[in-house]
C-alpha positions as CSV (number, residue, x, y, z in Angstrom):
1,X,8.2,7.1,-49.2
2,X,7.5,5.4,-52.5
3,X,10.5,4.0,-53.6
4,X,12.4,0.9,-52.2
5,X,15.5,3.3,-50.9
6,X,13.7,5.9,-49.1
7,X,11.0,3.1,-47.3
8,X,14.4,1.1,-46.3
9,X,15.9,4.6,-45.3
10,X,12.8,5.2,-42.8
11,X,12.9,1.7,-41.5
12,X,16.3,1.6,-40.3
13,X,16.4,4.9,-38.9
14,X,13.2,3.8,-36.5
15,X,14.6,0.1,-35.8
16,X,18.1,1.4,-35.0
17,X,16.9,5.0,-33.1
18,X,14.3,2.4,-30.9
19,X,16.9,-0.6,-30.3
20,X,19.0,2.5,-28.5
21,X,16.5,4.0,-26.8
22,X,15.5,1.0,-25.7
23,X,19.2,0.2,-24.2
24,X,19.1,3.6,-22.4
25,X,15.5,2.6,-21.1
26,X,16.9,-0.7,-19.8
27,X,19.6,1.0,-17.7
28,X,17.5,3.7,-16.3
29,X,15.1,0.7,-15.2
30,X,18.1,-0.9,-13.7
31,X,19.6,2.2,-11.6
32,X,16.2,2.5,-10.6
33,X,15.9,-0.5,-9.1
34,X,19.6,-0.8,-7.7
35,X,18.6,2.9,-6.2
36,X,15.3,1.3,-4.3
37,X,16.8,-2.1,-3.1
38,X,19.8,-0.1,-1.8
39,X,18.0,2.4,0.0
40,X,14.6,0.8,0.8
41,X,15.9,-3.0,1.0
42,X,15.8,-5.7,-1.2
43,X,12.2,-6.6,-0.2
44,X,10.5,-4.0,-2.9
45,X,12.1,-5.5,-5.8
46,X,9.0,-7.6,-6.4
47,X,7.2,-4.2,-7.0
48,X,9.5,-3.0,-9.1
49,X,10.0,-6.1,-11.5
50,X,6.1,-5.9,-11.7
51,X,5.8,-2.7,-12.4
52,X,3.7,-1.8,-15.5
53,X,5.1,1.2,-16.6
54,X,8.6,-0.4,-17.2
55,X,6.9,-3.7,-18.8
56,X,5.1,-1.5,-21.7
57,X,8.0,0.8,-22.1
58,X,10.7,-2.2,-22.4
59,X,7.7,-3.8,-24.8
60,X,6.8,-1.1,-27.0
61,X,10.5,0.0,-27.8
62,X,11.2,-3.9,-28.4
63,X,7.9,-4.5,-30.1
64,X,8.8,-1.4,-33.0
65,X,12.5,-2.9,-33.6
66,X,11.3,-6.1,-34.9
67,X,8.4,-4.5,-36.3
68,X,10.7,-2.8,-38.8
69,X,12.8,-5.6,-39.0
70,X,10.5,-7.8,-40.7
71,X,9.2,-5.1,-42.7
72,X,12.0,-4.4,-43.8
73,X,12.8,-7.9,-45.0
74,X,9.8,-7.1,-47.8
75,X,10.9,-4.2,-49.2
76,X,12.7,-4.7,-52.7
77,X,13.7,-3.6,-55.4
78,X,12.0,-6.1,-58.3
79,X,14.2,-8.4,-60.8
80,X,14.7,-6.5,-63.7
81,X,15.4,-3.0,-65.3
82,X,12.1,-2.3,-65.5
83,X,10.7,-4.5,-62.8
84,X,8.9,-1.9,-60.4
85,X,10.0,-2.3,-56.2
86,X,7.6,-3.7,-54.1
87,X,7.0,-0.8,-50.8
88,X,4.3,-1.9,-48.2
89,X,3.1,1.1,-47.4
90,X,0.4,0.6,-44.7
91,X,3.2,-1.3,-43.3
92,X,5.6,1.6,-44.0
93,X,2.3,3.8,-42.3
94,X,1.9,1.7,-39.3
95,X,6.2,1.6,-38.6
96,X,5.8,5.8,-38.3
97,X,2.9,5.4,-35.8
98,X,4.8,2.6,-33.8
99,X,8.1,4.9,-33.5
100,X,5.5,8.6,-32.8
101,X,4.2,5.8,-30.0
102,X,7.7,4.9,-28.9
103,X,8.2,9.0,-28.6
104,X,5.5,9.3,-26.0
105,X,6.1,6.3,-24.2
106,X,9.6,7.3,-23.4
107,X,8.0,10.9,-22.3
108,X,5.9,9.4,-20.2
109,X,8.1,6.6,-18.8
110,X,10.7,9.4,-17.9
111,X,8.1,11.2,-15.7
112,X,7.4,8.2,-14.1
113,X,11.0,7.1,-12.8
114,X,11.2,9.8,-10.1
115,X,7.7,8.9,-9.0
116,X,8.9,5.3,-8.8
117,X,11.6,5.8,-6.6
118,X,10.6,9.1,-4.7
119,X,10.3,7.2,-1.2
120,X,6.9,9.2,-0.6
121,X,5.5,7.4,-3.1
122,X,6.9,4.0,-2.2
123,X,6.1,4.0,1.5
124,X,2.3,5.2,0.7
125,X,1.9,2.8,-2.0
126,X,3.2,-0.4,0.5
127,X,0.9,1.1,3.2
128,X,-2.4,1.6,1.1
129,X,-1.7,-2.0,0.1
130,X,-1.1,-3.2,3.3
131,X,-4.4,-1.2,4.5
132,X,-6.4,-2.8,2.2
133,X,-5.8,-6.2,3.1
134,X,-6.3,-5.6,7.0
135,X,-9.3,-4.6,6.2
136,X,-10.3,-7.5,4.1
137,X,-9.3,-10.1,6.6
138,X,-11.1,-9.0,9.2
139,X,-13.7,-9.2,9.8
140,X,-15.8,-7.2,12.3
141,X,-18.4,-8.6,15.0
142,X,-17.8,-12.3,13.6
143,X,-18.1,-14.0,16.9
144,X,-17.9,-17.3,16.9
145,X,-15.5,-17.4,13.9
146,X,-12.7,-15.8,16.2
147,X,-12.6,-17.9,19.3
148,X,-10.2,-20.0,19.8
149,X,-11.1,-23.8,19.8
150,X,-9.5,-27.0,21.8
151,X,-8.5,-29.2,18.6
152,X,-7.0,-31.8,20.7
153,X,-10.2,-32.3,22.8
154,X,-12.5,-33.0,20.0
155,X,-10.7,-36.3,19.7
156,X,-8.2,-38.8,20.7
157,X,-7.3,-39.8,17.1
158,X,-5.6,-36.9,15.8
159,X,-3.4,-37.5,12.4
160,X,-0.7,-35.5,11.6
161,X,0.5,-33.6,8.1
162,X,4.0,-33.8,7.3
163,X,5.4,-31.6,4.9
164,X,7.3,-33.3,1.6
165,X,9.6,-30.1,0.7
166,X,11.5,-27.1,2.6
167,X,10.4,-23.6,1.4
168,X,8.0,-21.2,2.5
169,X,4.6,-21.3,2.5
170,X,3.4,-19.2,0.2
171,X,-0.9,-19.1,-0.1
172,X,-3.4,-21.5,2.1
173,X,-6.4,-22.2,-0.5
174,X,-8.6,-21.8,2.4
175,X,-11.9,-22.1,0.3
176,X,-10.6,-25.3,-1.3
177,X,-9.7,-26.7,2.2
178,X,-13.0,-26.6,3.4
179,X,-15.0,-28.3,0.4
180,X,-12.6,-31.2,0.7
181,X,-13.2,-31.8,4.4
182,X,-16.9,-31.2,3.5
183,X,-16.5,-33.7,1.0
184,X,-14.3,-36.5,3.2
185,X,-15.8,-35.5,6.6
186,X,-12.3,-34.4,7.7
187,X,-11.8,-31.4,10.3
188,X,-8.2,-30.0,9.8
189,X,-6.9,-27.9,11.8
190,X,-3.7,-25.6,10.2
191,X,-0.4,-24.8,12.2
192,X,1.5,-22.3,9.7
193,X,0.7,-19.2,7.8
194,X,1.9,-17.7,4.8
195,X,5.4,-16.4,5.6
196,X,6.5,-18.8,7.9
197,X,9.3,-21.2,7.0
198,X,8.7,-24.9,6.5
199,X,11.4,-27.9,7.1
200,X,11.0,-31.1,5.3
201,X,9.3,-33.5,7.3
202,X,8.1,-30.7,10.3
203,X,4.0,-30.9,11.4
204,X,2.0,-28.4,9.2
205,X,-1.3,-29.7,9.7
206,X,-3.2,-31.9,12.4
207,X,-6.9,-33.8,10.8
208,X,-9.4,-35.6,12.5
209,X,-11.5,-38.1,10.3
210,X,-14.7,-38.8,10.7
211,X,-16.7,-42.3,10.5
212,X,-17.7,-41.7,7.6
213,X,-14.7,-40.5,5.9
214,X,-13.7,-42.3,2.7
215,X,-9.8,-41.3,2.7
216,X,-7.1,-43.4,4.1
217,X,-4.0,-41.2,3.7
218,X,-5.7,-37.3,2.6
219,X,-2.0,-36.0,3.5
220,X,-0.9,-35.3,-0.3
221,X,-4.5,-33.9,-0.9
222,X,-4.0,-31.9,2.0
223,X,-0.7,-30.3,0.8
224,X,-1.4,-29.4,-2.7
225,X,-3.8,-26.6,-0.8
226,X,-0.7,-25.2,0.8
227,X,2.1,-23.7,-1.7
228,X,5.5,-24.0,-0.4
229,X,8.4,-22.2,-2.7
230,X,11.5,-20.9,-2.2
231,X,11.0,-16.9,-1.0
232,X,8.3,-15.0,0.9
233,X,5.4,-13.5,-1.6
234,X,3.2,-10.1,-0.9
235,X,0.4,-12.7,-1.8
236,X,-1.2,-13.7,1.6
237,X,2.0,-12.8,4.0
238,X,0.7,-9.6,5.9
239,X,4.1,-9.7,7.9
240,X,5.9,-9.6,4.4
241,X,4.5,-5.9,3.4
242,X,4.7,-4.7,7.2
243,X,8.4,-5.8,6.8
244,X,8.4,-4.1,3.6
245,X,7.7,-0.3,5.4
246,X,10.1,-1.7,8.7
247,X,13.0,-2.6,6.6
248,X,12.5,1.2,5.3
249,X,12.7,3.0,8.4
250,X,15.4,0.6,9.8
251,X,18.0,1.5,7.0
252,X,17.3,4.7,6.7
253,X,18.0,5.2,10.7
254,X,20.9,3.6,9.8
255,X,24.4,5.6,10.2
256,X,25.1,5.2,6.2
257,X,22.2,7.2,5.3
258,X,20.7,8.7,9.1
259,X,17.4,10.5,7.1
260,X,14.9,10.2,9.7
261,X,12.2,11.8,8.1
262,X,12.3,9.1,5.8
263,X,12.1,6.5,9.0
264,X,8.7,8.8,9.8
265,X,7.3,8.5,6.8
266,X,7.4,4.9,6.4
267,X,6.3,4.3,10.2
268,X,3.4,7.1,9.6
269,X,2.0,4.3,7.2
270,X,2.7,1.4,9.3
271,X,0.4,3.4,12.2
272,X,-1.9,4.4,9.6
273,X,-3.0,0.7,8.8
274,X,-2.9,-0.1,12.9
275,X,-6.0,2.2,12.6
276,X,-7.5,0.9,10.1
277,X,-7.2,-2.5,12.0
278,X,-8.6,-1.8,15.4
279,X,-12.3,-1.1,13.8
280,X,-12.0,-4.0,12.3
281,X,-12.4,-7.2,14.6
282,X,-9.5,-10.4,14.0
283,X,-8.9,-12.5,11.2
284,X,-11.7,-15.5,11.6
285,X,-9.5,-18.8,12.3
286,X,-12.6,-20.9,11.6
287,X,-14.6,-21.5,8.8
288,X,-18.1,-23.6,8.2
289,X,-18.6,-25.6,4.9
290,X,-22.5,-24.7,3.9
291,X,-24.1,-27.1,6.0
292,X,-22.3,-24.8,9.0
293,X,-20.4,-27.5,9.6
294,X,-16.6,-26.6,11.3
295,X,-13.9,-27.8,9.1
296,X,-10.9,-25.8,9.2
297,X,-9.0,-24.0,12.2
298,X,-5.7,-21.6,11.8
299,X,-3.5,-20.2,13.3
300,X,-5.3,-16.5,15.4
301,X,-4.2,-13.1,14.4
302,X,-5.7,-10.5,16.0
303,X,-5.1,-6.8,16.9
304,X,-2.2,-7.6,19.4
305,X,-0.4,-9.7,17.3
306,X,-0.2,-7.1,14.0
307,X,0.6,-4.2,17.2
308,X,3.4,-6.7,18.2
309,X,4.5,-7.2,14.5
310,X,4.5,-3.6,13.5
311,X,6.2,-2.0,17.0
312,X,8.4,-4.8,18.6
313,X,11.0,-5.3,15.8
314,X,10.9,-1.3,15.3
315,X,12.0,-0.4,18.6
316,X,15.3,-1.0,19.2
317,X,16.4,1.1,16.0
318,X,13.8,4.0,16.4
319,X,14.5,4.3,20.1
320,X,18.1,5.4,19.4
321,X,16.7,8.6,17.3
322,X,15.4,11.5,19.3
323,X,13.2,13.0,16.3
324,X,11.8,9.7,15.4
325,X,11.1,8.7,18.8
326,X,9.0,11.9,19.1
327,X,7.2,11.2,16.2
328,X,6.3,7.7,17.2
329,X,5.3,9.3,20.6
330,X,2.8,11.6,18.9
331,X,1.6,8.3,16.7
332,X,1.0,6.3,19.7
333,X,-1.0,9.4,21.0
334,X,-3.3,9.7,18.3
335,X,-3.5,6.0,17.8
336,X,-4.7,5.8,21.8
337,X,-7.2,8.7,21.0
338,X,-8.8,6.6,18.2
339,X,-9.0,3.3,19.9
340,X,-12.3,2.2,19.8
341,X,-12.2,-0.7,22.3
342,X,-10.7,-0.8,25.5
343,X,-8.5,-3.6,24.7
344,X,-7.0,-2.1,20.9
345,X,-6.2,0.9,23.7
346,X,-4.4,-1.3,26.5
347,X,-2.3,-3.2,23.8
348,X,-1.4,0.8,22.6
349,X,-0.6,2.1,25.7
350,X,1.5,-1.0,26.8
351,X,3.6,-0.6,23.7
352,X,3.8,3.2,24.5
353,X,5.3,2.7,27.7
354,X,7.9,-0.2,26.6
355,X,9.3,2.6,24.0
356,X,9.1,5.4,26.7
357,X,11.3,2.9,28.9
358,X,13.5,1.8,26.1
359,X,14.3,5.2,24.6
360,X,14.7,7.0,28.7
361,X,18.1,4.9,28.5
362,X,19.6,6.3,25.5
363,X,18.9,10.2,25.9
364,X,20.2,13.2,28.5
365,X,18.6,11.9,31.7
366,X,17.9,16.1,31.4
367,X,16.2,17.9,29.1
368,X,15.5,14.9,26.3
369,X,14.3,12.7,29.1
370,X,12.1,15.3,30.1
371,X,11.1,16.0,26.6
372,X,10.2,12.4,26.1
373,X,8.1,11.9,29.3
374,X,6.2,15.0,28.3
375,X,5.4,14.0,24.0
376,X,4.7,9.9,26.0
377,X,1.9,10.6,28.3
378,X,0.6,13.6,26.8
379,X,-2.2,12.0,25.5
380,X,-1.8,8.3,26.8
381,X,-4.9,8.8,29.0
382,X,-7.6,11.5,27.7
């Protein structure tokens, strides 16, 4: 428009229309959220507060509201009877795009609210994640690297790292450990991961010096390589996004909402990255400075620990259901199949037979007994 009324007409249409819309966006965000901590557990609101789609859609909706505000401030109408108004129109221009913009963000952000809390989509999401850092930690054929080593016999001098605060530990700047013990001839040898829980004053480290170290008291050095803070993280805490797909299947096997198929699904992606694992070697728990020189040791995990992880704290809820006990029966079949090493298919075969025993006391000592012993071993040994 080219006169002061009609520009300020425009304007407040699209800062009031986008300041509601906004407001309705807000609340769909929020019953989306309340929907997916109350039926997949409080653990995916992380994913959901960083999701991108929301952040844009909350931003651009915001972002046009003050635009026209302040544009608005600058239109007037002159001083004088024959004073002419003042209308920015490439302002005026770029307020029209900003609210068409608004129009198509709020299409698309309403196509993507049922993808964001269709539980398909959430379970496959945590497990291609969870996939994907399996495979990057370990690390296949690495020999040396993941064989356990006698700290204690390396030395009689071994000195102790106390922790200053109570939290969890968060990330372990592995890469930055090592170049300081390269630099102060210190071997250090780590006794938590990310996710466990840390009390004020408790061991989280042991160190050796060497002659020829330079530092008398390295344990505040030491520390600010390990972040401690008040909640787990999906950073470096593999046990976090495994719990993430557990605390799935465990509430929905739970009598409020009983949906097994749900439990399936999310323990479908929890066997899916077991696969993935046993090609892939253990986690190295040493590592050489560039002179191949050891320098720091922590804590092993291997293929039987991430099987006793993923299966242990799932059994005593899936074992009580007689369609997802089948299913896991069939999983553990498959996985056995697939095992490339004899040991990946021992520690399957031993976890196969604790949930055959554990579910045989929970079921018709009949025909679902029968049932189970048939869908257990059908495979367990091809």
């Amino acid at each position: 428009s080219s006169k002061p009324e009609g520009a300020r007409a425009i304007l407040s249409t699209v800062a009031g229309s986008t300041i509601t819309v906004a407001g309705v966006v807000f609340s769909m965000t929020i019953m989306s959220v309340s929907h997916a901590t109350s039926n997949y557990g409080s653990r995916l609101l992380l994913k959901f507060l960083k999701d991108r789609y929301n952040q844009i859609t909350l931003g651009t909706f915001t972002a046009t509201f003050i635009y026209c505000l302040l544009v608005l401030r600058t239109v007037n109408n002159g001083i004088g009877p024959d004073a002419a108004g003042f209308v920015p129109h490439l302002a005026l221009l770029a307020a029209i795009v900003l609210a068409l913009a608004s129009v198509m963000v709020l299409i698309a952000f309403i196509h993507h609210v049922p993808d964001t809390i269709y539980i398909g989509n959430v379970a496959a999401e945590r497990g291609q994640e969870l996939s994907h850092r399996l495979v990057k930690i370990f690390k296949q054929n690495n020999g040396e690297a993941n064989t356990p080593y006698d700290f204690e016999s390396t030395s009689s001098v071994l000195n102790s790292v106390l922790s200053g605060e109570s939290g969890y530990l968060q990330t372990l700047e592995i890469n930055g450990l090592v170049k300081f013990c390269s630099e102060h001839s210190m071997l250090i040898e780590i006794l938590k991961e990310p996710g466990d829980f840390i009390i004020k004053g408790e061991i989280i480290a042991r160190y050796i010096r060497q002659p020829e170290c330079d530092l008398d008291t390295p344990n505040k050095a030491i520390q600010s390589y390990m972040g401690i803070g008040s909640q787990r993280t999906p950073a470096q805490d593999l046990r976090f996004l495994i719990e993430e797909l557990q605390q799935i299947s465990v509430r929905a096997l739970s009598p409020g909402i009983n949906d097994p198929y749900t439990a399936i699904n999310s323990i479908d992606w929890l066997g899916a990255c077991v696969g993935e694992a046993m090609h892939e070697g253990a986690r190295p728990i040493r590592y050489h400075d560039k002179h191949d020189t050891l320098r720091v040791l922590i804590p092993a995990f291997d293929f039987v620990q991430l099987c006793a992880y993923v299966f242990d704290d799932l059994r005593p809820h899936v074992c009580r259901d007689l369609v997802v006990t089948l299913s896991i029966a069939d999983l553990f079949n498959r996985l056995i199949v697939c095992a490339g090493t004899h040991d990946c298919r021992n520690t399957l075969i031993s976890h196969q037979r604790t949930y055959l025993t554990s579910a045989l006391q929970h079921f018709d000592p009949h025909e679902e007994q029968q049932v189970l012993n048939e869908r257990f071993t059908l495979k367990s040994h091809v």
